[in-house]
TINU-520935 format. One record per residue (C-alpha): residue number from 1; residue in one letter; x, y, z. Coordinates in nm, 2 decimals, m for minus. Example, Ala and Ser with C-alpha at 12.3 -4.5 7.8 and 13.67 -1.06 7.14 Angstrom:
# TINU-520935
PT   num   residu        X        Y        Z
PT     1        a     1.23    m0.45     0.78
PT     2        s     1.37    m0.11     0.71
//
This chain:
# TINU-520935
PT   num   residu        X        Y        Z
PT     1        x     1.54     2.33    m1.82
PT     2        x     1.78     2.16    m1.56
PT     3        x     1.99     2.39    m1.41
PT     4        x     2.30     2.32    m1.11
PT     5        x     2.06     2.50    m0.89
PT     6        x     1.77     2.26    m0.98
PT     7        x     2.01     2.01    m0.83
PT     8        x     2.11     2.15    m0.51
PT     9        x     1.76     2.25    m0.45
PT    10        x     1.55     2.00    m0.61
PT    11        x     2.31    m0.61    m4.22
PT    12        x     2.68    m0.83    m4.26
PT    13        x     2.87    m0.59    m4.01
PT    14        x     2.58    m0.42    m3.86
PT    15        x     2.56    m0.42    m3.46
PT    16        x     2.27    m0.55    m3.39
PT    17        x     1.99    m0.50    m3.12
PT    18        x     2.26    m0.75    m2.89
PT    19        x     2.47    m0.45    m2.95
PT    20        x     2.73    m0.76    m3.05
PT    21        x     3.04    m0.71    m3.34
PT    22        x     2.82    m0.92    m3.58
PT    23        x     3.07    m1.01    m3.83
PT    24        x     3.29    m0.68    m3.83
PT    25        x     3.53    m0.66    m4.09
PT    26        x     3.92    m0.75    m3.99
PT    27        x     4.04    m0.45    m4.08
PT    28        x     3.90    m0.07    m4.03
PT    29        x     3.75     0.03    m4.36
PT    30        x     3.94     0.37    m4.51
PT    31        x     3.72     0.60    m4.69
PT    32        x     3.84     0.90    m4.80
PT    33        x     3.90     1.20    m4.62
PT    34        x     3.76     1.47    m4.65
PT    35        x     3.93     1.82    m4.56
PT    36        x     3.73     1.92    m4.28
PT    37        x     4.01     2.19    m4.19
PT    38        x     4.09     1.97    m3.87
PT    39        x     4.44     1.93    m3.73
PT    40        x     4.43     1.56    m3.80
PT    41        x     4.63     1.45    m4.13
PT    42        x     4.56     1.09    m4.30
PT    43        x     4.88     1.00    m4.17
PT    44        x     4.78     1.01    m3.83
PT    45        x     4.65     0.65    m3.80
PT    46        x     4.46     0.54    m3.49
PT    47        x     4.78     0.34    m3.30
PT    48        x     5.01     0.70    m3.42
PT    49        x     4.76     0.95    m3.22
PT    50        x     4.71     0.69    m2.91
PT    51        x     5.15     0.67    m2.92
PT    52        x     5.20     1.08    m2.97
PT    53        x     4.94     1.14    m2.64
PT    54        x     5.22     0.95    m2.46
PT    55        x     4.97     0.82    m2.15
PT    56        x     5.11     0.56    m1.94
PT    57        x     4.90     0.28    m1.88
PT    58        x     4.62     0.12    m2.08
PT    59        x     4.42     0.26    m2.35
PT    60        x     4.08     0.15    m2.52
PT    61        x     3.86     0.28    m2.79
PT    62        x     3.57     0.17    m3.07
PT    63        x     3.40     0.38    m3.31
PT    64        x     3.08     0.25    m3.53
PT    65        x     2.87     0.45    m3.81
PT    66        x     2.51     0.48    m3.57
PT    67        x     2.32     0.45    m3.96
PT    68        x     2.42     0.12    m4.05
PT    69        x     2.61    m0.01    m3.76
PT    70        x     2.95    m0.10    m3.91
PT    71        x     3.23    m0.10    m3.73
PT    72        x     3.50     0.12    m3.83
PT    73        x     3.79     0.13    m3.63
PT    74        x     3.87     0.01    m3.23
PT    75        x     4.21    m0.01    m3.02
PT    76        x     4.20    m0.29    m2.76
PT    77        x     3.87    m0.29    m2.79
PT    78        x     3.78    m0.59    m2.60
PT    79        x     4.02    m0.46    m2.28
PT    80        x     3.82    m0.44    m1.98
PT    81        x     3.86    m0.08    m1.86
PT    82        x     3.79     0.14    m1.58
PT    83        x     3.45     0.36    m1.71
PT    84        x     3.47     0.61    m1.47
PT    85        x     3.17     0.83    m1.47
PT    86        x     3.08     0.71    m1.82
PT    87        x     2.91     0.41    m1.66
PT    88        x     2.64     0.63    m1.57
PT    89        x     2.50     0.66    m1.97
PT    90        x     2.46     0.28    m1.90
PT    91        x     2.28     0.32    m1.60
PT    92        x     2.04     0.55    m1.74
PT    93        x     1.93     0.37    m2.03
PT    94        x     1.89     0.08    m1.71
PT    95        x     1.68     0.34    m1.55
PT    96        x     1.45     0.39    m1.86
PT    97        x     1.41     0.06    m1.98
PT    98        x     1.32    m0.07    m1.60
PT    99        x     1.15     0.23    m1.50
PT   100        x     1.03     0.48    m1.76
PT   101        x     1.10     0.83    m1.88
PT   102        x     0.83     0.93    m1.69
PT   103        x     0.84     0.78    m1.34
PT   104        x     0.85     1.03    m1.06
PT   105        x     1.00     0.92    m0.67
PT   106        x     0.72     1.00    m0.43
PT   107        x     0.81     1.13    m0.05
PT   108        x     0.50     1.10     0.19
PT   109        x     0.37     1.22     0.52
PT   110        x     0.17     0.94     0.66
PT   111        x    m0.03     0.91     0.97
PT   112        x    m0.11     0.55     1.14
PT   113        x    m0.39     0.72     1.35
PT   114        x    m0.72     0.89     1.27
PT   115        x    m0.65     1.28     1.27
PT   116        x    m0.96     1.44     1.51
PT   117        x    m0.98     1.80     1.54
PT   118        x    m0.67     1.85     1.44
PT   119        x    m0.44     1.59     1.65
PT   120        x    m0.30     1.27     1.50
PT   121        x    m0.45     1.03     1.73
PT   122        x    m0.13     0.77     1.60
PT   123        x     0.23     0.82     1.49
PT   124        x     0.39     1.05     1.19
PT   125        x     0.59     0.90     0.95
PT   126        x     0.82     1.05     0.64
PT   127        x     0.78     0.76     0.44
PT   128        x     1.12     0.78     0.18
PT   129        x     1.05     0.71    m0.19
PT   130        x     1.42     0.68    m0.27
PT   131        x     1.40     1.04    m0.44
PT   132        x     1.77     1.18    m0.45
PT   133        x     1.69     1.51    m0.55
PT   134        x     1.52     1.54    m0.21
PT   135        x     1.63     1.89    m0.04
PT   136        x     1.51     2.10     0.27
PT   137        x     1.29     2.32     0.05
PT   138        x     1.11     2.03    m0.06
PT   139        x     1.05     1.94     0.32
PT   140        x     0.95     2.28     0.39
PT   141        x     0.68     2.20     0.15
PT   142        x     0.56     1.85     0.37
PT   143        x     0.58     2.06     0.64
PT   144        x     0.35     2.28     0.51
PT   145        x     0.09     2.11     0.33
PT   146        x     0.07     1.90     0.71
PT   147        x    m0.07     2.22     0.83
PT   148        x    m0.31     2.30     0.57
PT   149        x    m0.42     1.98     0.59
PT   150        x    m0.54     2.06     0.96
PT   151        x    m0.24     1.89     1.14
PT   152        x    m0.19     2.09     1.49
PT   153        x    m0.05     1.79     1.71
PT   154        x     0.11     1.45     1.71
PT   155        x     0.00     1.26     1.96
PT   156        x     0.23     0.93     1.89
PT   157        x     0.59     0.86     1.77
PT   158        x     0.72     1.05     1.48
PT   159        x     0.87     0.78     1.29
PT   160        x     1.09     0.74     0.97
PT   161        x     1.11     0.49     0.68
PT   162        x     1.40     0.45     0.44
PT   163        x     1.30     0.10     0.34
PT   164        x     1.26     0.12    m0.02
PT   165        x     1.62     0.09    m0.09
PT   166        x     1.92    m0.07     0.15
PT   167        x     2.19     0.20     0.34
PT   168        x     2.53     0.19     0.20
PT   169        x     2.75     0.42     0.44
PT   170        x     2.96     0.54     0.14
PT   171        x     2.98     0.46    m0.24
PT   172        x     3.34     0.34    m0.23
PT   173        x     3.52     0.31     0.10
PT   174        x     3.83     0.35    m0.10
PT   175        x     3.76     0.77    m0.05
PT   176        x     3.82     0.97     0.16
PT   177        x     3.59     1.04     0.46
PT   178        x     3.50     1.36     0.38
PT   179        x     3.44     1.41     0.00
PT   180        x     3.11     1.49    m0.08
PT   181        x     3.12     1.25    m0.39
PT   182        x     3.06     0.97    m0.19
PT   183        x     2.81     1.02     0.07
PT   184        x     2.58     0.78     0.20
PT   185        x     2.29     0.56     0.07
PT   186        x     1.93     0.54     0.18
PT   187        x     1.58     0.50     0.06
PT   188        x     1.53     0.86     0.26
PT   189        x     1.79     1.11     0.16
PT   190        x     1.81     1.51     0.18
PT   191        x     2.00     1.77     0.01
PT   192        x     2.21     1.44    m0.19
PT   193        x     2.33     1.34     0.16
PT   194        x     2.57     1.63     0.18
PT   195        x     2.57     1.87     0.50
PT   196        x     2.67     2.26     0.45
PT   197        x     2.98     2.30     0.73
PT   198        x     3.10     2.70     0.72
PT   199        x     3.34     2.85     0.94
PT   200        x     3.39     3.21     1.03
PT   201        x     3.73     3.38     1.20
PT   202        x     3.59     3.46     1.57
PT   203        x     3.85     3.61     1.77
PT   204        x     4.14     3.33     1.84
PT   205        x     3.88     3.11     1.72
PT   206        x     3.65     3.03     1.47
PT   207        x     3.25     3.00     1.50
PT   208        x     3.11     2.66     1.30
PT   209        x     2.81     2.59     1.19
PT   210        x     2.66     2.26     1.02
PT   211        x     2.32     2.34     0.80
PT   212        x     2.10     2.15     0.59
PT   213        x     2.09     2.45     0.37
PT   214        x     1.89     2.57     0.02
PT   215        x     1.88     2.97    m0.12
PT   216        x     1.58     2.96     0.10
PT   217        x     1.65     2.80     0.42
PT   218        x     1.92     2.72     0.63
PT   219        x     1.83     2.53     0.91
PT   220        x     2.12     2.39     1.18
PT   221        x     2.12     2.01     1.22
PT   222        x     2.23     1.78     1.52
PT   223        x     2.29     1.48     1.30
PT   224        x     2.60     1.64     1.23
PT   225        x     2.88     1.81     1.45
PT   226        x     3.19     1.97     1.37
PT   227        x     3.47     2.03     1.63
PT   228        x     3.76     2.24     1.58
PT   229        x     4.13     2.13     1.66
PT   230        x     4.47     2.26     1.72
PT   231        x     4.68     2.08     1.46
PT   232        x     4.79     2.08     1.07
PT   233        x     4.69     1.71     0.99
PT   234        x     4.48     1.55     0.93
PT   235        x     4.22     1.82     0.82
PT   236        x     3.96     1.66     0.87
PT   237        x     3.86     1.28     1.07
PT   238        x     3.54     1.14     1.16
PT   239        x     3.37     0.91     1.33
PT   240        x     3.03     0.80     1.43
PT   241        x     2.95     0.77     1.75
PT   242        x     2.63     0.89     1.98
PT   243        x     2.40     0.87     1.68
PT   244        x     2.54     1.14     1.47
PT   245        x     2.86     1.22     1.25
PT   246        x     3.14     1.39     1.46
PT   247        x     3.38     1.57     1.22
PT   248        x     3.71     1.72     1.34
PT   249        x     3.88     2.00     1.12
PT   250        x     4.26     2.13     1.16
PT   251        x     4.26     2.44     1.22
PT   252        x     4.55     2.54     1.07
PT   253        x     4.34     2.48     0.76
PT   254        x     4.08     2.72     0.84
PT   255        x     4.20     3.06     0.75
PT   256        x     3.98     3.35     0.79
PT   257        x     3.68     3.22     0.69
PT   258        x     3.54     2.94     0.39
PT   259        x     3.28     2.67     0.34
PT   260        x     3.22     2.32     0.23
PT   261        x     3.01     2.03     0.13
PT   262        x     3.09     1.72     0.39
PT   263        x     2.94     1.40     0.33
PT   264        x     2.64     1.28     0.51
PT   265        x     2.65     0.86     0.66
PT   266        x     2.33     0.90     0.84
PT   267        x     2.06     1.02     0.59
PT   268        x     1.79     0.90     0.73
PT   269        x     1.85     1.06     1.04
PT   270        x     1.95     1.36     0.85
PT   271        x     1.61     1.44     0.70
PT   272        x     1.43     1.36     1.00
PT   273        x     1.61     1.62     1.15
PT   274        x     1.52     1.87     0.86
PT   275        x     1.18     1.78     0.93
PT   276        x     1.14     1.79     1.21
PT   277        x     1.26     2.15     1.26
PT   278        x     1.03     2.25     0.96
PT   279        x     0.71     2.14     1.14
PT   280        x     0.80     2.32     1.45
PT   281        x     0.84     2.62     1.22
PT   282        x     0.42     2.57     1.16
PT   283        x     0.35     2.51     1.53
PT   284        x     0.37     2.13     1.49
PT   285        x     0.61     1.95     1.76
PT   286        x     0.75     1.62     1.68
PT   287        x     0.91     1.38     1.92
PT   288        x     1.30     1.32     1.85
PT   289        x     1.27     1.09     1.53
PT   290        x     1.29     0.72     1.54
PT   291        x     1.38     0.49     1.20
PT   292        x     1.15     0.17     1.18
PT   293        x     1.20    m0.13     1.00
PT   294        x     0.86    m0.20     0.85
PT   295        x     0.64     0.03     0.69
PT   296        x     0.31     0.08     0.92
PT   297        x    m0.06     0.09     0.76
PT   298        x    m0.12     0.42     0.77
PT   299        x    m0.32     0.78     0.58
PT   300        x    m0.12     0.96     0.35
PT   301        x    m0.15     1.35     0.46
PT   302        x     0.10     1.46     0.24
PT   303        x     0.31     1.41    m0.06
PT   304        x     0.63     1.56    m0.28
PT   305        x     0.66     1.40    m0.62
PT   306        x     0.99     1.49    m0.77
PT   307        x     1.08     1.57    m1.14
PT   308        x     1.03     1.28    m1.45
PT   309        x     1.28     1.05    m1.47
PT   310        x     1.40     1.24    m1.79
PT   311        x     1.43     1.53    m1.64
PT   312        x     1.66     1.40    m1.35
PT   313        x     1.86     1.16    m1.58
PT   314        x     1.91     1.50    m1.76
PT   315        x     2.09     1.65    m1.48
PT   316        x     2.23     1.37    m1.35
PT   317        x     2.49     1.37    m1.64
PT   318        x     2.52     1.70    m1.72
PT   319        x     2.66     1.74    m1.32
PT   320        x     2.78     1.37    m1.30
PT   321        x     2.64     1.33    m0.91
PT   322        x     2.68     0.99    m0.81
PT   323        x     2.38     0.98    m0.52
PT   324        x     2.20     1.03    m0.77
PT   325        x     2.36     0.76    m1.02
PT   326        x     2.31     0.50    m0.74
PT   327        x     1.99     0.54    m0.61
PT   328        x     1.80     0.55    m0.93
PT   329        x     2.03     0.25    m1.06
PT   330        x     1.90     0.07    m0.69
PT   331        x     1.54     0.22    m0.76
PT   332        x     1.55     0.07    m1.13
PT   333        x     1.70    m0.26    m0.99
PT   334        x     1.43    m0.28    m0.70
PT   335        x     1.14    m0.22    m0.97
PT   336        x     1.27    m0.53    m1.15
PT   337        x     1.14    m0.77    m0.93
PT   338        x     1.40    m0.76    m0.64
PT   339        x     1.49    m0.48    m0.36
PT   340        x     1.89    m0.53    m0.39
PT   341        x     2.05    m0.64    m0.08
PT   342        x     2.42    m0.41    m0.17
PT   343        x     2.51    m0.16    m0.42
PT   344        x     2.72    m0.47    m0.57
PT   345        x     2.43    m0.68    m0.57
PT   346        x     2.22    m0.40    m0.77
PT   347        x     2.55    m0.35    m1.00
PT   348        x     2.51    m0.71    m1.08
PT   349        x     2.16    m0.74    m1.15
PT   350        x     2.20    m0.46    m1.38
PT   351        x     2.56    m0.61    m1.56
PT   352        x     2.31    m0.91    m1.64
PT   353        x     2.02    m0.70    m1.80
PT   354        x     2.31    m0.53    m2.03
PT   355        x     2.45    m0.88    m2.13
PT   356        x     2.11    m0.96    m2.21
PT   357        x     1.98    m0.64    m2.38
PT   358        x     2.30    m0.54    m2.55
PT   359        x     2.54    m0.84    m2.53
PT   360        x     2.75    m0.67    m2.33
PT   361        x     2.94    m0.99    m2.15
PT   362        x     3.29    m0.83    m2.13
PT   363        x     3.13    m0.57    m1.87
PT   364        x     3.16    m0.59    m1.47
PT   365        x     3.04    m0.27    m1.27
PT   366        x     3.02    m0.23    m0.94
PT   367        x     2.83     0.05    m0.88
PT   368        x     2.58     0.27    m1.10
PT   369        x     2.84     0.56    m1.07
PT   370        x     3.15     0.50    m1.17
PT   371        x     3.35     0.57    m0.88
PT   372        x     3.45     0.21    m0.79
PT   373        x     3.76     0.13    m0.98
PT   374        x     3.67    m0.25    m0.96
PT   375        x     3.44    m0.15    m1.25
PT   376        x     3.50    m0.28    m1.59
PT   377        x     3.36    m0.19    m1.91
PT   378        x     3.48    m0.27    m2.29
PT   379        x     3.49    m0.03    m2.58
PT   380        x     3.32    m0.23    m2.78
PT   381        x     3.04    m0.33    m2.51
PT   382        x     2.96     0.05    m2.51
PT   383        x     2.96     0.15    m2.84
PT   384        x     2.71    m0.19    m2.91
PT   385        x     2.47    m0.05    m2.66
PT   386        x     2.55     0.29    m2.77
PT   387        x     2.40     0.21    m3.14
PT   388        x     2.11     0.01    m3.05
PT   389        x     1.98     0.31    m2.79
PT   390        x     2.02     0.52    m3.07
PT   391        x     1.77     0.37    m3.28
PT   392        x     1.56     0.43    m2.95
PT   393        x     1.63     0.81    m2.91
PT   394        x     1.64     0.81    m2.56
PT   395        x     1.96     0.85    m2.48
PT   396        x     2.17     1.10    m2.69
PT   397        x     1.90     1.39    m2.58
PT   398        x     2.03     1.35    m2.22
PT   399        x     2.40     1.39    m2.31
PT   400        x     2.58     1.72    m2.28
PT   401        x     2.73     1.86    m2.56
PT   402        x     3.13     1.81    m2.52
PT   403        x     3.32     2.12    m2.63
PT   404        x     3.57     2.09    m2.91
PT   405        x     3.87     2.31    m2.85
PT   406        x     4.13     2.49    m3.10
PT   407        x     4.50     2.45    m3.10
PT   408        x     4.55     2.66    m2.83
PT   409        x     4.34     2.44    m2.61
PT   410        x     4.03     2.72    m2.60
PT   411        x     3.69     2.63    m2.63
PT   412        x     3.55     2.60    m3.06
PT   413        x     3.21     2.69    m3.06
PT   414        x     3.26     2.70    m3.47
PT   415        x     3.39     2.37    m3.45
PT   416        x     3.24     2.14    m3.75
PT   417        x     3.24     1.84    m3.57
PT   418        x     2.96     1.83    m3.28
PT   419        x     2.94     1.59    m2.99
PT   420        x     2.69     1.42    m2.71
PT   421        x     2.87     1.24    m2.46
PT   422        x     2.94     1.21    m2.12
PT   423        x     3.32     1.22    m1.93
PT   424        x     3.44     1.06    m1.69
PT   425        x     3.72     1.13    m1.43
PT   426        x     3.89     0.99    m1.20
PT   427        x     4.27     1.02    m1.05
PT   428        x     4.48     0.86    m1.39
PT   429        x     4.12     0.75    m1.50
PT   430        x     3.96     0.90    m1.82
PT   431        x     3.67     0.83    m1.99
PT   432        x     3.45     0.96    m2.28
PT   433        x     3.18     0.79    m2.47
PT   434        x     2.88     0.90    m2.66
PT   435        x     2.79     1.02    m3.02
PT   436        x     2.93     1.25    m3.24
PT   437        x     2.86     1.42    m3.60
PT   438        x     3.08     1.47    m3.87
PT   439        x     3.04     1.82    m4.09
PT   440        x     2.85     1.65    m4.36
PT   441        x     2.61     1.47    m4.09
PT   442        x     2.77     1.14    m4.04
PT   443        x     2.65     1.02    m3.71
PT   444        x     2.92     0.78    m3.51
PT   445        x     2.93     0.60    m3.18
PT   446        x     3.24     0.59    m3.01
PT   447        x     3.36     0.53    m2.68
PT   448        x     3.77     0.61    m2.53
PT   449        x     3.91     0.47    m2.21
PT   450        x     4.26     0.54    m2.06
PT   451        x     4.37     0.40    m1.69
PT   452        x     4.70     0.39    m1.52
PT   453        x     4.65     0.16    m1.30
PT   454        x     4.98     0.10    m1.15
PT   455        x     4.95     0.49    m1.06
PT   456        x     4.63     0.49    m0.90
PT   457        x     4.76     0.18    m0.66
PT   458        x     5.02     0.40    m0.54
PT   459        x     4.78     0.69    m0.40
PT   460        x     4.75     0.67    m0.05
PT   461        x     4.39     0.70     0.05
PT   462        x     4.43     1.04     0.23
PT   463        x     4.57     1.18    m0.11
PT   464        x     4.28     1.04    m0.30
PT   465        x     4.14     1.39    m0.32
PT   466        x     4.44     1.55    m0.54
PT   467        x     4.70     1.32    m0.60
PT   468        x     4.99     1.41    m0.76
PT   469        x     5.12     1.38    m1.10
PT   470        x     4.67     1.29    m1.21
PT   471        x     4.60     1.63    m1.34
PT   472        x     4.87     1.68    m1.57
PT   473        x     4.77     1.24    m1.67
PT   474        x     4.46     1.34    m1.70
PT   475        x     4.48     1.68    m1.94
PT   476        x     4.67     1.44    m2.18
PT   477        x     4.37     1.18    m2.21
PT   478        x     4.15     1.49    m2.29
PT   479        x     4.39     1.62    m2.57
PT   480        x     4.42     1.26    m2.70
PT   481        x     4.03     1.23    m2.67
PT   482        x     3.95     1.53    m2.93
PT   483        x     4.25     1.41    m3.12
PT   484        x     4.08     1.02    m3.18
PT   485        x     3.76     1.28    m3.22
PT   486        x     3.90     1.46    m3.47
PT   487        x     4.05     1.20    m3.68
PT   488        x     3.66     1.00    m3.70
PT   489        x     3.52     1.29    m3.83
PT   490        x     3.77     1.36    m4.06
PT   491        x     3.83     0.98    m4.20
PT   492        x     3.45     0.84    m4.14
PT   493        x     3.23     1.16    m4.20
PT   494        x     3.25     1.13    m4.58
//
């Protein structure tokens, strides 16, 4: 079971296999509805509930019967729309197609000299495996097992290695410095390349501290500093200077007391420091950490192998974390033959496999997460790929279950139509795309996208974090989401 804290711690008109329209009809097919007790009428057409949500901007939608692949019913279908977070169901059937279900990311301890009597007659080296679920217990662990395994003394270098996938400072540089949603990139990551910053009221002042921390450990990092100053904005800058992230926070922001997740751009660094204070902890004392290049010949002396693929692809849609999105898109990428030179350049590789696998030419992402808003994606690109992974079964297990809601906007456990999908957010962005189930067991693909893409070029990039006028944009896609929901089962689940 994958749970948040597993994450912070650890025929004619079929769609083919191409996942292409193959001769869909010219009009949506109409069969009768069935009273389902829904809130949809017959009358409600699909262009009357996209007009009553009333959402400026552009919206996009495509719905197909999984069983036989016909297309039913689509809006601007063709319209190359922002995905959002929903591009991440496309990078995971990327993942398990290039990787497997089963592949695990492997983090090792390596030693380039003989180990006599104890000492490590060479240099230490935490060798990343590009495993984002990495966290300080899981170094704790290393640590560890370094000592059972005799280790009392380092006589050369300790050394780190991020090799196995390219640094990207931050997923989209269009963000904000400090939101944790876009953190850095490296083949050697820790805790999803976020550092723990918590401030206490001390007097006139306040104490900081900066941790790398898990329910079990909390150890204080260098890589990152924090410095408090007298002002009301910005509330927070940063730069990087000295090897290491220096953060400033207003603190007129502060308050008594609080915490947060800040973003980390030096990850490699990062877990080296982790480390290096977790073998001290067993009586082992490492020099001050150095990144190399090139991967030394060397012993392995110990190893952390994370979770199955399934497993993390599991949680990496049920909690939407982009690190995670990204690295196993670069990792699937990199196990296809080429170690991507840019998150773009991994993007692309996989845009081609998904024209090739699904047909799915009208697509252009730019990341494996989403949170570029250069990405495109097309209804009808989704829903093809949508269908043929069906037919595979992979994917739809991994999907959350989306909640249907009553009138009054609460949550319908009872509802009779049930759905798999995954969401996607962001400012005057919504998207939703997945599989849902009628009440008499009709199975349909469907994917919804909404932008307002004039409104989004207006947000400065310091109001990228809560912009306003995108929440209240934003609830209205939703609404309008369970209403096209609605109106599918009603219409097509007969």
């Amino acid at each position: 079971m994958v749970t948040r804290r597993f994450f912070l711690l650890s025929g004619s008109a079929l769609i083919g296999a191409g996942g292409a329209w193959a001769n869909a009809p010219a009009v949506s097919l109409r069969p009768q509805a069935r009273a389902l007790g829904l809130s949809v009428t017959t009358a409600d057409g699909l262009k009357t509930v996209l007009q009553r949500a009333q959402l400026t901007g552009a919206v996009g939608c495509a719905v197909a019967d999984v069983k036989t692949g016909l297309r039913l019913e689509a809006e601007n279908g063709a319209a190359g729309l922002p995905p959002a977070s929903v591009a991440k169901a496309l990078t995971s059937l990327y993942a398990l197609d290039t990787l497997g279900a089963e592949h695990r990311f492997q983090t090792r301890i390596m030693a380039t000299g003989s180990v006599i009597g104890g000492v490590v007659k060479g240099d230490l080296i935490l060798v990343g495996g590009g495993d984002p679920t990495l966290n300080t217990d899981h170094l704790a662990q290393l640590a560890k097992a370094l000592k059972t395994a005799g280790v009392r003394e380092v006589k050369g270098s300790f050394k780190l290695w991020d090799g196995s996938l390219p640094y990207v400072r931050t997923i989209d540089a269009g963000q904000p410095d400090h939101v944790g949603y876009s953190p850095a990139i490296s083949g050697l990551s820790l805790n999803y390349n976020r550092v723990h910053f918590e401030w206490k009221r001390a007097g006139q002042a306040w104490a900081v501290t900066m941790d790398a921390r898990t329910e079990k450990y909390r150890p204080e990092v260098a890589i990152a500093r924090m410095k408090v100053m007298k002002r009301t904005t910005p509330v927070y800058t940063y730069t990087d200077r000295g090897g290491a992230d220096h953060w400033t926070v207003a603190n007129a922001a502060l308050g008594k007391g609080g915490s947060r997740w800040l973003p980390v751009r030096r990850p490699t660094e990062y877990a080296g420091d982790v480390f290096r204070t977790m073998a001290r902890a067993h009586g082992i004392v490492l020099s001050k950490p150095k990144v190399v290049k090139s991967l030394p010949q060397g012993k392995v002396l110990a190893q952390h192998s994370s979770a199955t693929l399934s497993v993390m692809l599991r949680g990496m849609l049920k909690y939407s974390n982009n690190l995670m999105a990204e690295m196993i898109g670069m990792s699937a990428t990199s196990a296809g033959g080429r170690r991507p030179g840019s998150l773009k350049a991994s993007a692309d590789a996989m845009n081609r496999w998904a024209a090739a696998k699904y047909n799915m030419r009208g697509t252009r992402l730019v990341d494996h997460s989403g949170l570029g808003e250069a990405s495109r994606m097309t209804p009808n690109d989704l829903v093809g790929a949508l269908v043929a992974a069906r037919r595979g079964g992979q994917l739809k297990p991994l999907l959350k279950p989306f909640l249907m809601r009553d009138a009054n906007g609460k949550v319908n456990k009872n509802h009779p139509i049930k759905v798999n999908a995954k969401t996607g957010t962001l400012n005057f962005v919504s998207g939703l795309g997945g599989f849902m189930t009628a009440a008499d067991g009709t199975e349909l693909a469907f994917a919804i996208f909404a932008a307002d893409q004039g409104a989004r070029s207006r947000i400065k990039r310091a109001d990228r974090e809560r912009p306003e006028g995108a929440r209240g944009w934003n609830r209205k896609a939703k609404k309008m989401q369970q209403k096209l929901i609605e109106r599918w089962g009603m219409v097509y689940g007969s």
